[in-house]
PASEBA-1860 file (N, C-alpha, C; in nm, 3 decimals):
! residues 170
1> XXXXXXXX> 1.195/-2.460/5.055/1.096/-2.432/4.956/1.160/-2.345/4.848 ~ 1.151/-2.381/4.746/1.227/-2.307/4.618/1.076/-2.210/4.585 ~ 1.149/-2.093/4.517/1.107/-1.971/4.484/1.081/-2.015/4.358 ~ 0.952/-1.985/4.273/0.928/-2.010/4.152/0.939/-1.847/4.042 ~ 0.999/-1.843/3.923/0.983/-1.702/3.905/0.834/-1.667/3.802 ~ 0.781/-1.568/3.869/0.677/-1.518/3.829/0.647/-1.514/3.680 ~ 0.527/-1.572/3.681/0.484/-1.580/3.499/0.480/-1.465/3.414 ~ 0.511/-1.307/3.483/0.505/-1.201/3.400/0.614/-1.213/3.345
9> XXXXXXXX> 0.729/-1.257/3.425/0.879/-1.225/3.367/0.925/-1.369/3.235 ~ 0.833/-1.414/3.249/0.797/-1.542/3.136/0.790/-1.487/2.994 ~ 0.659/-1.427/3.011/0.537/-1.352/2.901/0.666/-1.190/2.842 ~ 0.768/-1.164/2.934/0.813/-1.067/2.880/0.957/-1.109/2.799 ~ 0.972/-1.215/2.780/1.081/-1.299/2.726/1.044/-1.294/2.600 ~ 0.882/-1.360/2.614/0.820/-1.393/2.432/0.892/-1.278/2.301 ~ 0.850/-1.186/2.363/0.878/-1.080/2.266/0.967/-1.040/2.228 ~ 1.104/-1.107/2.302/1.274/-1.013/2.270/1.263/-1.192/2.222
17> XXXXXXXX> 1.236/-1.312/2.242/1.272/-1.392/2.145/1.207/-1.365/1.987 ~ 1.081/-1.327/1.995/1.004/-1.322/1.849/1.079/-1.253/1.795 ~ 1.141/-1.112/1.801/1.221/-0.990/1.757/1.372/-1.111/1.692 ~ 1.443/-1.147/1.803/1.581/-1.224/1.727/1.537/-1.330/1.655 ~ 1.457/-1.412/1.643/1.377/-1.445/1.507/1.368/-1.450/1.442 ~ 1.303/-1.357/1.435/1.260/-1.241/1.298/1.377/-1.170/1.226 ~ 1.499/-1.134/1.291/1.630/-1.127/1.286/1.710/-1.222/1.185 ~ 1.675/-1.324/1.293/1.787/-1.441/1.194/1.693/-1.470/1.113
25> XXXXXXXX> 1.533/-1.502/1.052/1.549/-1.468/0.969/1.550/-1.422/0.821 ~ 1.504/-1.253/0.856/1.570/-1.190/0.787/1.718/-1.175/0.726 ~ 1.767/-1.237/0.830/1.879/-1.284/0.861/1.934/-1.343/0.655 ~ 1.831/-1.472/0.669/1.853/-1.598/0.630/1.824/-1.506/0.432 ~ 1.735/-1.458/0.465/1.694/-1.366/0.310/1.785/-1.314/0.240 ~ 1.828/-1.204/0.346/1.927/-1.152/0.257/2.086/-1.237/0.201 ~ 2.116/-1.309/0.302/2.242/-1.465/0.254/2.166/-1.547/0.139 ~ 2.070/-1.563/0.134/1.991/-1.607/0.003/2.019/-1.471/-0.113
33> XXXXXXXX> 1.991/-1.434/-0.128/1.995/-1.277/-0.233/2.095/-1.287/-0.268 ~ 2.207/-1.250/-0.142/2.409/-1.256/-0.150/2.439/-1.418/-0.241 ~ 2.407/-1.516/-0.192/2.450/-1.643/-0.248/2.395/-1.611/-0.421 ~ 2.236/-1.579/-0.417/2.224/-1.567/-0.568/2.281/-1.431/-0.661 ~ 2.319/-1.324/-0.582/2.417/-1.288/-0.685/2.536/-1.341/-0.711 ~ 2.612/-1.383/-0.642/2.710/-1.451/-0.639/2.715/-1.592/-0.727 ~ 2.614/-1.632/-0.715/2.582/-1.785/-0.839/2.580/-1.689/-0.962 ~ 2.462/-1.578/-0.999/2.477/-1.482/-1.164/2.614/-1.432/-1.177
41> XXXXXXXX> 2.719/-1.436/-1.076/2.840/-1.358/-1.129/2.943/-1.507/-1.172 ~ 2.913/-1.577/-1.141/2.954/-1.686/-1.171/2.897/-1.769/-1.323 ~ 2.761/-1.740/-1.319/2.721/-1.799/-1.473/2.773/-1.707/-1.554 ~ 2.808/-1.573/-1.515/2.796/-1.462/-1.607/2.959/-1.480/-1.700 ~ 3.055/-1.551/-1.627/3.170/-1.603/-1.649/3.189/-1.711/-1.746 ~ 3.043/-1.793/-1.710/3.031/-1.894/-1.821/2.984/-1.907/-1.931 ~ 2.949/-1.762/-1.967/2.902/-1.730/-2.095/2.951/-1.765/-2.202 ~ 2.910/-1.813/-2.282/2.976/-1.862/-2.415/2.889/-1.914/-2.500
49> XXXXXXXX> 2.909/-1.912/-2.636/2.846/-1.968/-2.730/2.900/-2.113/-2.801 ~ 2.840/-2.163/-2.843/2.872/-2.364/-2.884/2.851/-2.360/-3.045 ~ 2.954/-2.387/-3.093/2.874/-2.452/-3.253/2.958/-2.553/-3.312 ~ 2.909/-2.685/-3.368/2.957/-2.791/-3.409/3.028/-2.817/-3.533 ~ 3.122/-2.809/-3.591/3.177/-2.834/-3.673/3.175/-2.990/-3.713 ~ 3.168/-3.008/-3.831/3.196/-3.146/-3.949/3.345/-3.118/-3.957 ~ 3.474/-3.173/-3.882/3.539/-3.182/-3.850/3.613/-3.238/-3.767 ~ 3.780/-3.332/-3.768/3.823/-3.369/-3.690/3.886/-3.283/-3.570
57> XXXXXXXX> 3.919/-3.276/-3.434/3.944/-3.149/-3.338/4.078/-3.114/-3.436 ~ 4.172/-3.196/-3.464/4.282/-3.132/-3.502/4.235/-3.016/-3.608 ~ 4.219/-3.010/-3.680/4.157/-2.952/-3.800/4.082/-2.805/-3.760 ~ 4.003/-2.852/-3.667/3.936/-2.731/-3.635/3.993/-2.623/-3.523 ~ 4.101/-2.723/-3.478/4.207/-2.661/-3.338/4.245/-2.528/-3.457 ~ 4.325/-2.613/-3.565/4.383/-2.521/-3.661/4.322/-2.388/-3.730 ~ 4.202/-2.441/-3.807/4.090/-2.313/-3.802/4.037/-2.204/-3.696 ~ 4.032/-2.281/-3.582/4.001/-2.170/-3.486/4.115/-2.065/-3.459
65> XXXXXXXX> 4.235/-2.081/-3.441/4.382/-2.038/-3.447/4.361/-1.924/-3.565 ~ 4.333/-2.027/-3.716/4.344/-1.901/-3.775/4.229/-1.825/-3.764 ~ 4.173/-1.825/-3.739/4.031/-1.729/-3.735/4.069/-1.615/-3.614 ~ 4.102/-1.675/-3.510/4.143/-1.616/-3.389/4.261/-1.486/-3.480 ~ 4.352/-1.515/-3.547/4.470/-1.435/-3.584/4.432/-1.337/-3.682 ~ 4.345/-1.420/-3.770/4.264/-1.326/-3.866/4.183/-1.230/-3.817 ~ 4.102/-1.194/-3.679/4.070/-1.091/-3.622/4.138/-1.001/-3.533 ~ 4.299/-1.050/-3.602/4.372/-0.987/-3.479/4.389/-0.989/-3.352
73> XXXXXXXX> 4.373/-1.099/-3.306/4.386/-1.185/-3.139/4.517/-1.218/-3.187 ~ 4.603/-1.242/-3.060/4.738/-1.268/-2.998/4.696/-1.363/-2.976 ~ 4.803/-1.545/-3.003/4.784/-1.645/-2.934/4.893/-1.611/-2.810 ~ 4.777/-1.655/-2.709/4.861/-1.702/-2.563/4.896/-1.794/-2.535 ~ 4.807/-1.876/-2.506/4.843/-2.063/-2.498/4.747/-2.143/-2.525 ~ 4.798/-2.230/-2.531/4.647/-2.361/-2.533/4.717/-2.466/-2.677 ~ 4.698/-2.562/-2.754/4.737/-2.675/-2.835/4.611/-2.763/-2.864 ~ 4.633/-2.809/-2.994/4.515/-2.903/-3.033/4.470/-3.000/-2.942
81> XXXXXXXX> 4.601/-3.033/-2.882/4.583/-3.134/-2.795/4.526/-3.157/-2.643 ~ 4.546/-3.052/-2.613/4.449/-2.992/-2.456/4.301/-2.936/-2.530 ~ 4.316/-2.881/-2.680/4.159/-2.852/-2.675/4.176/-2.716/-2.686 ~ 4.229/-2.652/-2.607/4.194/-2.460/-2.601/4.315/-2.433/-2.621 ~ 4.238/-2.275/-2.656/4.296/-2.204/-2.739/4.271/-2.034/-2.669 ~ 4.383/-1.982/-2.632/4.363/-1.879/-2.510/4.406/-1.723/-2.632 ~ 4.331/-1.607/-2.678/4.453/-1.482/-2.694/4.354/-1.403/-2.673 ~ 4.439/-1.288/-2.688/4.377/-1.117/-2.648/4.458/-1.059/-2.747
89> XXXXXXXX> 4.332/-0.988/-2.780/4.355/-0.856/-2.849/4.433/-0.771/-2.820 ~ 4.510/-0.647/-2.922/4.603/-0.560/-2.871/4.517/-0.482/-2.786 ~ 4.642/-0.398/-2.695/4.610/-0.314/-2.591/4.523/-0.175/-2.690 ~ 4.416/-0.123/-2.633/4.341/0.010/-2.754/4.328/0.064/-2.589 ~ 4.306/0.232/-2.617/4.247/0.345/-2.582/4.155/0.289/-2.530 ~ 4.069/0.312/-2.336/3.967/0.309/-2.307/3.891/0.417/-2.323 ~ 3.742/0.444/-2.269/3.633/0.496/-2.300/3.686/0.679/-2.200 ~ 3.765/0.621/-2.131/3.813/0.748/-2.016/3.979/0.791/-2.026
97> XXXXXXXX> 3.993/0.865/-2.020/4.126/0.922/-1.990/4.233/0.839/-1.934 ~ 4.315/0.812/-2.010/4.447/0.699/-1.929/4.382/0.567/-1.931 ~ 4.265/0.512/-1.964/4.209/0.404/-1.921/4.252/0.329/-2.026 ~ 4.240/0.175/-2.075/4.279/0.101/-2.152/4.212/-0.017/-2.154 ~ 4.177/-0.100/-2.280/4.101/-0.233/-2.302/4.111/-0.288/-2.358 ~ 4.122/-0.426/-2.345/4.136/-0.545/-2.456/4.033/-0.620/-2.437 ~ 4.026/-0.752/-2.534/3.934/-0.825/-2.525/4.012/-0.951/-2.525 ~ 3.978/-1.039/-2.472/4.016/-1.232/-2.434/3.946/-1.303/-2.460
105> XXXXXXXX> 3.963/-1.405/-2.609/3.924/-1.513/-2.603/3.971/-1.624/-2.568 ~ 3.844/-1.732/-2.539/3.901/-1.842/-2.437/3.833/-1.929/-2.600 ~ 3.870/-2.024/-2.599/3.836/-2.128/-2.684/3.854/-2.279/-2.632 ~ 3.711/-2.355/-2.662/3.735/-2.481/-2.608/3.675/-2.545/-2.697 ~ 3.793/-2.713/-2.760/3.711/-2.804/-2.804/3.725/-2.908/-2.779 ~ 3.630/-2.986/-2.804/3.556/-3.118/-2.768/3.533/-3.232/-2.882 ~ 3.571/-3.313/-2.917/3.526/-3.437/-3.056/3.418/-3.436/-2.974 ~ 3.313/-3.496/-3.081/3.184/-3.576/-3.045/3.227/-3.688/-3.022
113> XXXXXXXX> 3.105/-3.804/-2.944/3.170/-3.904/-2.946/3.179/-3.974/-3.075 ~ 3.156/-3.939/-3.200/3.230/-4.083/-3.304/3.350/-3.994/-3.340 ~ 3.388/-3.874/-3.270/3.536/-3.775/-3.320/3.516/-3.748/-3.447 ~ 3.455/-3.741/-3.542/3.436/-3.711/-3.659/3.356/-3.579/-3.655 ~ 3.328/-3.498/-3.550/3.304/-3.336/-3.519/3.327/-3.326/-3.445 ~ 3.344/-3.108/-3.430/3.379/-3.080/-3.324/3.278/-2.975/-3.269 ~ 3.309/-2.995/-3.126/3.228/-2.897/-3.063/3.331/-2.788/-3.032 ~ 3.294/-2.658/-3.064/3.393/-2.577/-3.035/3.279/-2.435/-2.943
121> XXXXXXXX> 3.314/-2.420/-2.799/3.262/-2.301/-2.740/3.351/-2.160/-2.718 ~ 3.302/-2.109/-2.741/3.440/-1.959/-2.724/3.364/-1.877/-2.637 ~ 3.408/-1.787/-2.533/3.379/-1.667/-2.498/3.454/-1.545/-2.450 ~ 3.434/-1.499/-2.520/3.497/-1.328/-2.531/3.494/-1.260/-2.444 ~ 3.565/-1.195/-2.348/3.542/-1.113/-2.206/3.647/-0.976/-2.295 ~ 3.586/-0.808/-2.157/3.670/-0.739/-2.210/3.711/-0.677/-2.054 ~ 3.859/-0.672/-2.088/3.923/-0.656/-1.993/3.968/-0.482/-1.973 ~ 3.887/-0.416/-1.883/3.937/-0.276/-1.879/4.004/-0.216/-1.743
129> XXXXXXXX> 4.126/-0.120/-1.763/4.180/-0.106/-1.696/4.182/0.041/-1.649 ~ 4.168/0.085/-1.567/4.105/0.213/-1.546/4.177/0.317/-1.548 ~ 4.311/0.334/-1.497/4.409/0.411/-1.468/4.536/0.355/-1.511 ~ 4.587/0.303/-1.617/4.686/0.219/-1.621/4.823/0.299/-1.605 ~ 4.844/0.467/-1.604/4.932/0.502/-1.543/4.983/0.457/-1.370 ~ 4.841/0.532/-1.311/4.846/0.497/-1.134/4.835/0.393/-1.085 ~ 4.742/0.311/-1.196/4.733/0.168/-1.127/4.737/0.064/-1.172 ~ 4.837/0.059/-1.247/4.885/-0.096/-1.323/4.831/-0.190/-1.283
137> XXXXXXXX> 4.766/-0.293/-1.381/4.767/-0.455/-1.303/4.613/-0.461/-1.217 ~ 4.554/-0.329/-1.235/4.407/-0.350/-1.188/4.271/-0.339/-1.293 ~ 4.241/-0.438/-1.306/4.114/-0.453/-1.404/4.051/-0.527/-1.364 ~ 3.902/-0.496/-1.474/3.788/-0.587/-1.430/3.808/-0.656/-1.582 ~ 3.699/-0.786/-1.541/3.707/-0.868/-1.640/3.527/-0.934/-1.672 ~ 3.516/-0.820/-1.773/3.310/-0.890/-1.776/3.322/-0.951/-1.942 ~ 3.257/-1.016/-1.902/3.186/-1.077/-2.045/3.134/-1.058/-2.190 ~ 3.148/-1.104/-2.240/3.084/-0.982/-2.352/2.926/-1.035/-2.385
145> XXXXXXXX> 2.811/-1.079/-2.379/2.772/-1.124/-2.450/2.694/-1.100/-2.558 ~ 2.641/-0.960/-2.587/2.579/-0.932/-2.693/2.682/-0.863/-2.819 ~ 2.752/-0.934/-2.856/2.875/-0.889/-2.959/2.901/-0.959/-3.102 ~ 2.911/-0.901/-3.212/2.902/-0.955/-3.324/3.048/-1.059/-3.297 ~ 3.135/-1.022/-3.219/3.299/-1.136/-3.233/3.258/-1.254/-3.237 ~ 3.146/-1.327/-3.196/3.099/-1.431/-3.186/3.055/-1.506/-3.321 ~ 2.995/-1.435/-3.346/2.933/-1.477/-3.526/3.042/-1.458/-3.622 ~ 3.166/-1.374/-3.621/3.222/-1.305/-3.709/3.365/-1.424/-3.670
153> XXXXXXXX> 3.350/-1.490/-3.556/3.491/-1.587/-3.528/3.397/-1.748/-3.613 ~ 3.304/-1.763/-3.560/3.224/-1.906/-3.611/3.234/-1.886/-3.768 ~ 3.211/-1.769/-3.824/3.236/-1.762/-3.999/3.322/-1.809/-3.993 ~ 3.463/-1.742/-3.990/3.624/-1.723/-4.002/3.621/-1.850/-3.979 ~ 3.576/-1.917/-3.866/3.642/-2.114/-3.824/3.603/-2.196/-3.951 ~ 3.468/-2.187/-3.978/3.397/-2.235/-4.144/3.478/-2.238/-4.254 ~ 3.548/-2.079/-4.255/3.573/-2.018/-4.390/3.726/-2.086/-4.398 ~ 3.782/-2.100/-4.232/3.942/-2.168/-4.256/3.893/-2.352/-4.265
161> XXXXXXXX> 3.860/-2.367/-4.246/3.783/-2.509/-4.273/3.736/-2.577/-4.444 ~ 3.705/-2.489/-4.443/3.652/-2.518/-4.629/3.793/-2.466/-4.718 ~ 3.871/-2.406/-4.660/4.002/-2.372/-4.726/4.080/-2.486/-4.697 ~ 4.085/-2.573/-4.580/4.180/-2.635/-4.545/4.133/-2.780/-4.706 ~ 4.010/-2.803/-4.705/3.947/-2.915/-4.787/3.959/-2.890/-4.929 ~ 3.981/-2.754/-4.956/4.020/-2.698/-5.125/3.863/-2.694/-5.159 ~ 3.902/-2.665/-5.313/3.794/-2.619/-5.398/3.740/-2.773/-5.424 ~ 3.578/-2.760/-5.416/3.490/-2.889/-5.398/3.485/-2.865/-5.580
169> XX> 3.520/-3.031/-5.634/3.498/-3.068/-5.764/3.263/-3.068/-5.762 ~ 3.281/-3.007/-5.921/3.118/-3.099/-5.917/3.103/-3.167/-6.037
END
């Protein structure tokens, strides 16, 4: 005859399962929260602004370049022909003692499809370095997005653009 185990020791199970549960999940909330900051630090990267030029890419590769140089950005890399266009600003004084900052633009363009414009997106990050005596080679890298460089590079691309076409006869 088999021994059956008593229904109290049943009824006292319920409750240490409801508890790990409730566990995982809570569990499950906070990996939701973690995943969505982690998605905003990721859009926050993709920040950038878009504006279309009446232009072939070559043309505007070239304007963006000079516009980029005309605010004093360093070209790094990039060619008409890949599209982007990579520089940073000189090294300046950070906000703290020993600290140091630049700023990086990324530049990307795109023909429309009849190639007779361009889509050109840029975004500006600033790169600060906290200790650059003690700790070389460690920085953060955020975004910029409420910054006049944005409006003040889209002029400059216009303004090398209408230079490249000369003075309009009327």
């Amino acid at each position: 005859m088999q021994r059956r185990a008593p229904l109290h020791h049943l009824m006292n199970l319920n409750p240490l399962f409801l508890a790990l549960a409730g566990l995982a999940l809570a569990g499950c909330e906070s990996i939701s929260d973690a995943a969505g900051n982690v998605r905003a630090k990721f859009d926050s990267r993709s920040d950038a602004r878009t504006r279309i030029y009446a232009a072939p890419p070559r043309a505007t590769y070239a304007a963006a370049r000079a516009a980029a140089e005309q605010m004093g950005y360093r070209f790094l890399r990039g060619g008409a022909a890949q599209g982007e266009l990579d520089a940073m600003s000189g090294i300046a004084p950070g906000e703290t003692n020993r600290s140091s900052r630049q700023i990086a633009m990324n530049v990307r363009l795109h023909a429309t499809l009849d190639a007779a414009e361009t889509e050109v997106r840029v975004r500006f990050s600033e790169i600060i370095e906290p200790d650059s005596r003690n700790r070389a080679g460690i920085a953060t890298e955020t975004s910029l997005r409420d910054t006049p460089h944005y409006e003040v590079f889209f002029r400059n691309v216009q303004q090398a653009l209408d230079a490249q076409v000369g003075p309009r006869k009327s």
